[in-house]
C-alpha positions as CSV (number, residue, x, y, z in Angstrom):
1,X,99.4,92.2,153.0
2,X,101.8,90.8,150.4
3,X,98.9,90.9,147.7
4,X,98.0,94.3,148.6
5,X,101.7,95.5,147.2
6,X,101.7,93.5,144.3
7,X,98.1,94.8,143.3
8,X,99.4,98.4,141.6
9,X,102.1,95.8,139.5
10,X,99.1,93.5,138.4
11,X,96.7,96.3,137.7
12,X,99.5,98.0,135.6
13,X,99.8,94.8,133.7
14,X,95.7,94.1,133.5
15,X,95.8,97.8,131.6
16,X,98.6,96.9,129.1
17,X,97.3,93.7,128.4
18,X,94.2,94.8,128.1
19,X,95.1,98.3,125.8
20,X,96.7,95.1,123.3
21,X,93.2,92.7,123.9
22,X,91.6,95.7,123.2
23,X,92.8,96.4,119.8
24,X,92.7,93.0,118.6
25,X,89.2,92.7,119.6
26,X,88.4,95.9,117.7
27,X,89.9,94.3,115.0
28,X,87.8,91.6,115.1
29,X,84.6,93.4,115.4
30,X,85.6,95.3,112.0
31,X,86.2,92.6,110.2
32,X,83.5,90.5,111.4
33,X,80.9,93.5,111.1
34,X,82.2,93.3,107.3
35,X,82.0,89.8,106.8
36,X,78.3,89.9,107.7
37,X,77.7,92.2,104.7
38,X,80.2,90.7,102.1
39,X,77.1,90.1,100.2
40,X,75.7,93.7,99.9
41,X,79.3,94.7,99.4
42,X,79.7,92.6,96.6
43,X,83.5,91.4,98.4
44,X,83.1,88.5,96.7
45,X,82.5,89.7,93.7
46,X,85.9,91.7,93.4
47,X,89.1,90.1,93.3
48,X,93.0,91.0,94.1
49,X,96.0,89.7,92.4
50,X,99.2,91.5,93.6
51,X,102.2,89.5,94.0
52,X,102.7,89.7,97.5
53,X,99.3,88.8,98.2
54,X,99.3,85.6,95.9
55,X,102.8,84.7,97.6
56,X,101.4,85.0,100.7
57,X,98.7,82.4,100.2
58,X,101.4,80.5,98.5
59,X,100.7,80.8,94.9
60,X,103.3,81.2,92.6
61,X,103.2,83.2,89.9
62,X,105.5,82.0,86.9
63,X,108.2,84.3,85.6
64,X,108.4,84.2,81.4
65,X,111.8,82.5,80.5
66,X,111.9,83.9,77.2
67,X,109.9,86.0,74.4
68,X,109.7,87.1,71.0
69,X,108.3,89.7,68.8
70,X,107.0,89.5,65.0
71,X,105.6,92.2,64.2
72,X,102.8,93.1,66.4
73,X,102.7,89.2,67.9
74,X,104.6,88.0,70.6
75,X,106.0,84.6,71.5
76,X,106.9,83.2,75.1
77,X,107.1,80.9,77.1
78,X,106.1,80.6,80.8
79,X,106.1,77.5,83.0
80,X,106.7,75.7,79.9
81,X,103.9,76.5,78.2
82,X,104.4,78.3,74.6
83,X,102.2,80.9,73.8
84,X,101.5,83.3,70.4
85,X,100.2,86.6,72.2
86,X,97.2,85.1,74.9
87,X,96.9,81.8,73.2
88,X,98.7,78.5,74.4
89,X,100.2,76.5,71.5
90,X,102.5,73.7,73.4
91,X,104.0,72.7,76.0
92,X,107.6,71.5,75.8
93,X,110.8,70.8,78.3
94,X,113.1,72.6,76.6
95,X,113.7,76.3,76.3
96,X,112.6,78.9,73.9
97,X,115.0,80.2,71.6
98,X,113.8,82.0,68.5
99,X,110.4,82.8,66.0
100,X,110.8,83.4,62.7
101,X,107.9,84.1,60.1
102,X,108.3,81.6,57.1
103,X,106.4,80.8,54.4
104,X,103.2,81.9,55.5
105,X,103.3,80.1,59.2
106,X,105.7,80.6,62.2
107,X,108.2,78.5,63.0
108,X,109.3,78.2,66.7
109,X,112.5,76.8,67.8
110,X,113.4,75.5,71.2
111,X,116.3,74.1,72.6
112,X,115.3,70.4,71.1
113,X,112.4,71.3,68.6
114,X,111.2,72.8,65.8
115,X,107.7,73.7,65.9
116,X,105.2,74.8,62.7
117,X,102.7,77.5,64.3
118,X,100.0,78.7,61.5
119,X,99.5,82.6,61.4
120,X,96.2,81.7,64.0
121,X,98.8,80.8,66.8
122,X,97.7,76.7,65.8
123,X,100.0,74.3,66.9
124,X,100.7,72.5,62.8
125,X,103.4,70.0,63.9
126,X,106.5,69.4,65.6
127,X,109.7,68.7,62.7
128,X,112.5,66.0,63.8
129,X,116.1,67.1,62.7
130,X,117.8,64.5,61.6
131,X,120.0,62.1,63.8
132,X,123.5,63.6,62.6
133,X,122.0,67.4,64.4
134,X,123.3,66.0,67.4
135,X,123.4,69.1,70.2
136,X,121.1,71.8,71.4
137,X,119.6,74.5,69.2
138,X,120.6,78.4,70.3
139,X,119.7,80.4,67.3
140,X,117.4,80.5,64.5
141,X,116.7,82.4,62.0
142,X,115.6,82.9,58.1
143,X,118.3,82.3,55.1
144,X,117.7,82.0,51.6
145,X,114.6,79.8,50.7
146,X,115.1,78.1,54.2
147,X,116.1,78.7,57.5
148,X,119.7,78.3,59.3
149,X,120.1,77.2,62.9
150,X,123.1,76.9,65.2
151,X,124.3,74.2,67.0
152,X,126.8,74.3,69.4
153,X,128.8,77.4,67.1
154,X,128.1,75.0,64.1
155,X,125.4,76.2,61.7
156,X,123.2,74.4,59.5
157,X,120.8,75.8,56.6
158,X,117.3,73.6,55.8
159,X,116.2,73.4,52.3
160,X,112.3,75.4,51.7
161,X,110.3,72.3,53.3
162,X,112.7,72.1,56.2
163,X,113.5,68.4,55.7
164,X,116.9,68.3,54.5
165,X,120.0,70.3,56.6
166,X,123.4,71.0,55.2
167,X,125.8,72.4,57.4
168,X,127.7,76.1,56.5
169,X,131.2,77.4,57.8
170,X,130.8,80.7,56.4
171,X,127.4,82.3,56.0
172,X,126.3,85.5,54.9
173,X,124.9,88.1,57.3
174,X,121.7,86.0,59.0
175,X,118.8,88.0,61.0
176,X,119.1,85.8,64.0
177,X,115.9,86.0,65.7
178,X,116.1,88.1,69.2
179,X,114.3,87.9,72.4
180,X,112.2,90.8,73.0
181,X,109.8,91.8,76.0
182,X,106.2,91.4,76.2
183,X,103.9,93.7,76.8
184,X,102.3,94.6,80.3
185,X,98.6,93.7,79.2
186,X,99.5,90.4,77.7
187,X,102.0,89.5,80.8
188,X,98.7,90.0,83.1
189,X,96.5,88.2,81.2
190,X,99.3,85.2,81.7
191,X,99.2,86.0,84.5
192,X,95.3,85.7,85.3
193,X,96.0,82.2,83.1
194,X,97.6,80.6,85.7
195,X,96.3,82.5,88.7
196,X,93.1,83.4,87.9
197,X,91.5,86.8,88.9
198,X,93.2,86.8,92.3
199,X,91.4,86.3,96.0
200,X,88.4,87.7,96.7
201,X,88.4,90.6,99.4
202,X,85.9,88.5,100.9
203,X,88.4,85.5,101.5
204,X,91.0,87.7,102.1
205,X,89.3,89.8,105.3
206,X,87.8,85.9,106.7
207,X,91.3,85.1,106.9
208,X,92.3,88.6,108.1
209,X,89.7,87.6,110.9
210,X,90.9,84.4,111.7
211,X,94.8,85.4,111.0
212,X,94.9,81.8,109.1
213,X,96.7,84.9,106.0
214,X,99.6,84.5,108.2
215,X,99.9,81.0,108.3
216,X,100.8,78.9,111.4
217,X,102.2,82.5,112.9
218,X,98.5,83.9,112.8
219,X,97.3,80.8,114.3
220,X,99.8,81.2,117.3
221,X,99.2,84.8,117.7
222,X,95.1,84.1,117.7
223,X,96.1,81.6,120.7
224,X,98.4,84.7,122.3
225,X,95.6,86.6,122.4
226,X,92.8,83.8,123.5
227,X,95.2,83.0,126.4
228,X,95.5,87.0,127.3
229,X,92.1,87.5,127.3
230,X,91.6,84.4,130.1
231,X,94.9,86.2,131.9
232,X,92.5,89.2,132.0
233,X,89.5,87.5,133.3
234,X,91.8,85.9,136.0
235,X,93.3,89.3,136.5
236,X,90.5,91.5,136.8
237,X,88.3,89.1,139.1
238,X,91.6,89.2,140.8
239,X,91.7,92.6,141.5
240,X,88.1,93.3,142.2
241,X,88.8,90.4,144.9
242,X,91.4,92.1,146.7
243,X,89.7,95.6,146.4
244,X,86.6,94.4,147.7
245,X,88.3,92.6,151.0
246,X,90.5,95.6,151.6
């Protein structure tokens, strides 16, 4: 007799639970109906690179520390790496801190180096300053026949073949050289350097399927939903039992 009163509570929760099943295995049967004509679809053929996306399969998309324009070419660095427009030149440790255009070639000036770039986006050769340039470099930037770089507030001016540095207390107005912002189409096509074209739609809906997008939380709620559906089989052969002995 006891049964018989609990059976309206059980059959109440055999509907919601199986209302929830129920979407879920919907779910399922769209994504797997898909997944059995990824081909004719072309999904994966056609690719997705939002950030969110990437972050969520745990690939990081670098942020550009720094960048500078000369005319119509831009310099940056990302992750490291140097690049003139699309092109990598170097990679170096220390940060980017000014371009200038000189003597028919670019120079590039981090933090510890100066770098000779032809007008190709070549890497030429890195340039040692001497031993008495003791400090970090925070500006550069074209004066006179050479070019004049600070140093912790103290500046120094090269001669033209950038071997020989004099320091200078009082200099005349220098064009330091400023950072700038890169344009949209070369900051995607950095990005697609380092992430590719993105997941395919076909990757993306298997592990939609599978819920593996969500990490070890889709893995738990795939085994939510396996254990519901063997609470429903034991509910429902349940309730036909009792019905059919009434």
């Amino acid at each position: 007799m006891k049964k018989n009163k609990n059976l309206p509570t059980l059959i109440k929760v055999h509907k919601i639970v199986g209302l929830f099943v129920c979407l879920v295995l919907i779910h399922l049967s769209v994504t797997g109906i898909i997944l059995n004509h990824t081909d004719k679809l072309n999904l994966n053929q056609t690719k997705i690179s939002w950030d969110w996306l990437l972050k969520a399969y745990g690939i990081g998309v670098p942020e550009t520390q720094a960048a500078f324009a000369i005319d119509e070419d831009f310099f940056h660095q990302t992750n490291y790496q140097i690049f003139m427009n699309t092109r990598s030149i170097t990679r170096v440790k220390s940060k980017l801190v000014g371009v200038i255009d000189f003597d028919d070639q670019f120079i590039v000036s981090t933090t510890e180096n100066i770098i000779l770039v032809n007008k190709l986006g070549e890497f030429i050769k890195k340039i040692k300053l001497p031993k008495n340039l003791i400090g970090k470099i925070n500006k550069i930037g074209p004066y006179s026949n050479g070019i004049i770089i600070e140093i912790n507030k103290n500046k120094f001016v090269s001669d033209r073949n950038i071997k020989n540095w004099e320091p200078i207390n009082n200099p005349e107005i220098v064009e330091w050289s400023t950072e700038s912002k890169i344009p949209e189409d070369i900051n995607n096509q950095i990005k697609a350097y380092y992430v590719g074209e993105g997941i395919s739609i076909e990757q993306i809906i298997l592990d939609l399927h599978s819920g593996v997008i969500f990490k070890g939380v889709g893995k738990l709620f795939m085994d939510i939903i396996a254990l519901l559906l063997i609470l429903m089989s034991v509910s429902g052969g349940w309730i036909w039992f009792v019905k059919k002995t009434k």
